[in-house]
ZAMARGU-4260 file (C-alpha; in steps of 0.2 Angstrom, whole numbers, plus 5000, padded with zeros to 4 digits):
<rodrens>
0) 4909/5267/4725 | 4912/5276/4741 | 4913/5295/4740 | 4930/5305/4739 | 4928/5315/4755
5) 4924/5296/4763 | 4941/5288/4758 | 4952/5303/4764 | 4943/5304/4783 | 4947/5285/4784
10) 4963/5287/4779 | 4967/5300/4789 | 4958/5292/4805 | 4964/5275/4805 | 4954/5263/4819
15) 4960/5249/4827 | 4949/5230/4824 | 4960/5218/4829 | 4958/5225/4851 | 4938/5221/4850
20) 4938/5207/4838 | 4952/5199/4852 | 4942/5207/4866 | 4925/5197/4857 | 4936/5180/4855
25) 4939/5180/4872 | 4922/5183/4878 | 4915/5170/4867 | 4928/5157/4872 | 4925/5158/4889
30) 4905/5159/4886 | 4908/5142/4875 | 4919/5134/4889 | 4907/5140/4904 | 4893/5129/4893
35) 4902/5114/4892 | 4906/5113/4910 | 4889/5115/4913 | 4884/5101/4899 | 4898/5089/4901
40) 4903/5092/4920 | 4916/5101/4929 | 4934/5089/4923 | 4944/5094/4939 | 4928/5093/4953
45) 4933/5088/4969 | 4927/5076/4982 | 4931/5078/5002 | 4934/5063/5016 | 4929/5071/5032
50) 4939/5064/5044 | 4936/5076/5059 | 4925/5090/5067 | 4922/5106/5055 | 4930/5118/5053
55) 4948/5112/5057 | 4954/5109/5038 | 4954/5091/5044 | 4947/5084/5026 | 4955/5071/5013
60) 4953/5082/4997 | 4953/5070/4980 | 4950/5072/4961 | 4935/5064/4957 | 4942/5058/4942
65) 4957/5049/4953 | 4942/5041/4962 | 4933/5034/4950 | 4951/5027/4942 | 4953/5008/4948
70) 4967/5001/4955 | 4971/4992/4937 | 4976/4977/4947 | 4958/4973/4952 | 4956/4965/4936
75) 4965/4952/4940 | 4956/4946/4956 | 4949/4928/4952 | 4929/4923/4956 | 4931/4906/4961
80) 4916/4898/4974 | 4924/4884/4983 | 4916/4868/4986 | 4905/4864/4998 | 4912/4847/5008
85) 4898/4834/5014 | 4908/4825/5025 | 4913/4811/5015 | 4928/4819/5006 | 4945/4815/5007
90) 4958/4826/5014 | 4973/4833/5005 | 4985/4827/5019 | 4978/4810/5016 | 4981/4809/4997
95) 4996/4821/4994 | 5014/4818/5004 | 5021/4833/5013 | 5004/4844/5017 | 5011/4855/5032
100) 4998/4866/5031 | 4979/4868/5022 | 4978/4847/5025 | 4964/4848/5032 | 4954/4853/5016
105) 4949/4842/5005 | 4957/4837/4988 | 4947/4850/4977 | 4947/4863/4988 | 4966/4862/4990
110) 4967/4862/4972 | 4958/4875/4968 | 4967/4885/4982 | 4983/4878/4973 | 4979/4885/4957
115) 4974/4903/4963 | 4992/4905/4971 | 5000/4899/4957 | 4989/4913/4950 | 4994/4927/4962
120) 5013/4924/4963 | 5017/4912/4949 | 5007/4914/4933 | 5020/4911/4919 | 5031/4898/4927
125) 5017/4888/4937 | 5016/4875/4949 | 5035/4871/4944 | 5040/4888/4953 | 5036/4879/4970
130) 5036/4863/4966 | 5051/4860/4951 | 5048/4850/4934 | 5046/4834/4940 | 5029/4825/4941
135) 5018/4823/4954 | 5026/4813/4965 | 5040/4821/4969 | 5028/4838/4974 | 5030/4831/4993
140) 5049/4836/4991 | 5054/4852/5001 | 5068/4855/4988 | 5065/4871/4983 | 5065/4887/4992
145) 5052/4895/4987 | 5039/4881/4991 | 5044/4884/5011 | 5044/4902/5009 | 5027/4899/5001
150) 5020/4887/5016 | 5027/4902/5028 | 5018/4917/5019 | 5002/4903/5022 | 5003/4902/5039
155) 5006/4924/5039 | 4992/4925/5030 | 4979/4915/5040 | 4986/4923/5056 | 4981/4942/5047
160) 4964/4938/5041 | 4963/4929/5060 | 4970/4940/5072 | 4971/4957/5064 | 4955/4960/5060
165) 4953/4977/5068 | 4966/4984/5053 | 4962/4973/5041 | 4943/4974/5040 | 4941/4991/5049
170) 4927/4997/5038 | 4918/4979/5031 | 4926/4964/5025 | 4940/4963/5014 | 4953/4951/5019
175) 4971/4947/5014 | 4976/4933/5001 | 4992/4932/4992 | 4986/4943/4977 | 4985/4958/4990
180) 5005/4959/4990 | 5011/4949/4975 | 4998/4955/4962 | 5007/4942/4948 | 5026/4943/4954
185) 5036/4930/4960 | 5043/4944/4973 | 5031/4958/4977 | 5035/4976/4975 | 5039/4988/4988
190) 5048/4975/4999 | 5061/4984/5008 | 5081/4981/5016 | 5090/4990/5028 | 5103/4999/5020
195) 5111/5010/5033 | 5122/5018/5034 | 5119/5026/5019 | 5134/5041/5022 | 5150/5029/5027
200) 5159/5044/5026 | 5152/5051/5045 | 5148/5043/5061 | 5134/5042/5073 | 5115/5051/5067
205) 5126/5059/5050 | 5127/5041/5044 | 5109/5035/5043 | 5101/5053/5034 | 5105/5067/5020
210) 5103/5056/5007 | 5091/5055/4998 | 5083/5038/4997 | 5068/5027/4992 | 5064/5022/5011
215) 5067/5042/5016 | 5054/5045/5004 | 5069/5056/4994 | 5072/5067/5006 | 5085/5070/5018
220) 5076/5063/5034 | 5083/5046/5040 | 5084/5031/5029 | 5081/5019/5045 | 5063/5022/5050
225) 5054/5007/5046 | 5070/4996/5054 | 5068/5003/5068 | 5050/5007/5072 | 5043/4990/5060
230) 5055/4979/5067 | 5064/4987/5081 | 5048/4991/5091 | 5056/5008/5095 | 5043/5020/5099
235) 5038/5033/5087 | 5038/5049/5096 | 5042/5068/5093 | 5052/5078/5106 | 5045/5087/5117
240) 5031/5106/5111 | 5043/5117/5124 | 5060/5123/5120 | 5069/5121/5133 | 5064/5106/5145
245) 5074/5093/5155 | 5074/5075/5146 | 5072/5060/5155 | 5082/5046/5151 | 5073/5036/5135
250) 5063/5055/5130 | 5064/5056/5110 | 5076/5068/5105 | 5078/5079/5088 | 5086/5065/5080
255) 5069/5055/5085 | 5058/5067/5077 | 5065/5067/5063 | 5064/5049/5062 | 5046/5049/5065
260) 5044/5063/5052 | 5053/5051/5039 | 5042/5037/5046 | 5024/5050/5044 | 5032/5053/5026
265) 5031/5033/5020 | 5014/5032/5027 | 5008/5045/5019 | 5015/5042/5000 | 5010/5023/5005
270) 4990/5027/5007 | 4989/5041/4996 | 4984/5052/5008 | 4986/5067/5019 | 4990/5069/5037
275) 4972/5072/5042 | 4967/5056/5038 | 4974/5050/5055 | 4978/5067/5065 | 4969/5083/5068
280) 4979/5095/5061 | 4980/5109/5074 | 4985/5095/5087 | 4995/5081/5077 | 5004/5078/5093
285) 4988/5074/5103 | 4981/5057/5104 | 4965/5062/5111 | 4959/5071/5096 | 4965/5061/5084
290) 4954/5052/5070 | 4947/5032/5069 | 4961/5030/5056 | 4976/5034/5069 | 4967/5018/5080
295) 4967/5009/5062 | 4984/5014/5057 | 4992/5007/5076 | 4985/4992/5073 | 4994/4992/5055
300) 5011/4996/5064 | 5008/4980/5078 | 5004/4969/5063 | 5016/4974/5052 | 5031/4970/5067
305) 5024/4955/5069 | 5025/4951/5052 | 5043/4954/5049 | 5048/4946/5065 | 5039/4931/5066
310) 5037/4928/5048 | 5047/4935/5036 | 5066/4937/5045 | 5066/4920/5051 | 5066/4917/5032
315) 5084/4926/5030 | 5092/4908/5031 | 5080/4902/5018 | 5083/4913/5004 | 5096/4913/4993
320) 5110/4925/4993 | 5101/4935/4974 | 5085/4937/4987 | 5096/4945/5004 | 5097/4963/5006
325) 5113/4971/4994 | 5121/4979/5010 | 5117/4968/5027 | 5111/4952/5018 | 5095/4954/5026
330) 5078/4944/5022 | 5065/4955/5012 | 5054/4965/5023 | 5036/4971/5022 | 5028/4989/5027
335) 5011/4999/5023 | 5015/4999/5005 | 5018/4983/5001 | 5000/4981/5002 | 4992/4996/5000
340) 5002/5003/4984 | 4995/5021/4984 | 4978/5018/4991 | 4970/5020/5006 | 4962/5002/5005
345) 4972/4988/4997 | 4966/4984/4979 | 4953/4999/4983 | 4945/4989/4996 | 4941/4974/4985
350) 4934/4960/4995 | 4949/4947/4991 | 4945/4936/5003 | 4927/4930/4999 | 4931/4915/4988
355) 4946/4910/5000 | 4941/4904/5016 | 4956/4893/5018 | 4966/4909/5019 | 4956/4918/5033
360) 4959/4903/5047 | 4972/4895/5055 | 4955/4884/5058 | 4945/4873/5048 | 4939/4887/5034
365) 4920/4888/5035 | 4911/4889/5020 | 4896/4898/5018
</rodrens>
């Protein structure tokens, strides 16, 4: 029993406990929360790619919780050793009708090479996809299109792994087989079409931008980038740093800068990286202070030209109309992320090649 005189001063000096008792919460949360990240470890820590000298901001900047995420795809890369010939072997181009390319391998090593494609672009309607649902003897027959789509991609792929090495293996070995596109699909994603104009409604440069689609990367920058620097051969260039200068007959232009920026825009959302990865960032437009990613990057661009036009548009007349572009009726073209799919490295740099010789020469493969 408190005294009288007690009840009436508190009454009439009231004192407010929620402020400290908030004030307390709050300092205890973040006491508790302080502990934890030193215990457990900081959830949003950071690691940084270095691609140039200090001190120019020219670093790749990445959660280290996105880097130790893999490509989910990588669990379906297959660990298959090939066989070993002696010799005495025979040769699939001697037991098997039709075998325009790998004939020169024998019978189990062309089956087993066989089996992993089927694998890679094919896994629910198997061999018949190429090859159609009669038996064996009638696999010789070129009736289907997508078996001589399938012995061109082939004969592109032995020609990466051979004669684009600098790109492809810039940083160790890691090859090109099918799985690096198609990843379990009969047509692999990110293939692209032209589909300019994409304003009918204007003429000239209005046609081809300000609308916003998947090959401007959603902006309004030019929807005809990769036609024209990926298969065109145009040259990828920005105008000139002055304002006011006198151009020379084939000088890019406004219009050719902003080209390139749509073009800089794909290869970026393609790798998953930055800018800085390739340029230095106080200098983009300066090739002599440019990262070893630029020289890896124009190799890219060479190989990816050469893929689309020795490869993959000579295939327009082979496709049927369902596979053609929806506005030009083009063949299906390739770019960076066709392959790459959001990383820098392709399957995150997983070695596919290793179990696959056949696919890395146009040669005899060598086995190790």
């Amino acid at each position: 029993m408190l005294p009288k005189w007690f009840n009436l001063w508190n009454r009439e000096n009231p004192t407010n406990v929620f402020g400290p008792a908030i004030l307390v919460g709050v300092l205890g949360g973040a006491v508790s929360l302080a502990i934890l990240i030193v215990v457990l470890g900081q959830p949003y820590a950071t690691d940084s790619l270095q691609t140039g000298p200090r001190g120019t901001g020219m670093s790749v900047t990445e959660f280290e919780s996105d880097l130790n995420t893999p490509d989910p795809d990588i669990a379906l890369l297959m660990e298959d050793e090939p066989y070993k010939p002696d010799g005495s072997e025979d040769l699939a181009k001697d037991i098997y009708k039709n075998v325009q390319v790998l004939g020169n391998l024998t019978e189990d090593n062309f089956n087993r090479l066989m089996a992993a494609m089927t694998n890679w672009v094919s896994p629910e309607q198997g061999c018949a996809y190429c090859h159609g649902e009669g038996d064996l003897e009638t696999y010789g027959e070129d009736n289907l299109y997508t078996k001589v789509v399938a012995r061109k991609m082939i004969q592109m792929t032995q020609n990466i792994n051979e004669n684009w090495d600098g790109h492809v293996n810039a940083n160790k070995q890691v090859g090109v087989t099918c799985m690096t596109c198609h990843r379990g699909q009969n047509v692999p994603s990110e293939i692209w079409f032209d589909i300019t104009p994409v304003n009918e409604a204007t003429a000239g440069w209005s046609a081809i931008q300000n609308r916003v689609t998947p090959l401007s990367q959603y902006t309004s920058l030019p929807s005809d980038a990769l036609q024209a620097y990926l298969v065109d051969y145009e040259t990828i260039g920005v105008h000139d740093l002055e304002s006011r200068v006198a151009n020379e007959p084939g000088d890019p232009l406004i219009q050719q800068a902003e080209r390139t920026y749509s073009l800089m825009n794909y290869f970026s959302n393609s790798l998953g990286k930055n800018c800085v990865l390739c340029h230095n960032s106080r200098a983009f437009y300066d090739t002599e202070q440019v990262t070893p990613q630029w020289g890896t990057a124009s190799l890219g661009i060479g190989m990816v030209q050469e893929m689309n036009n020795d490869y993959l548009i000579p295939l327009g007349d082979v496709y049927p109309e369902s596979r053609l572009g929806p506005k030009h009726g083009d063949a299906p073209k390739a770019a960076c992320k066709t392959c790459h799919k959001g990383y820098q490295q392709p399957l995150q740099g997983a070695n596919v090649i290793q179990y696959w010789p056949e696919l890395a020469t146009t040669g005899d493969p060598v086995y190790e």
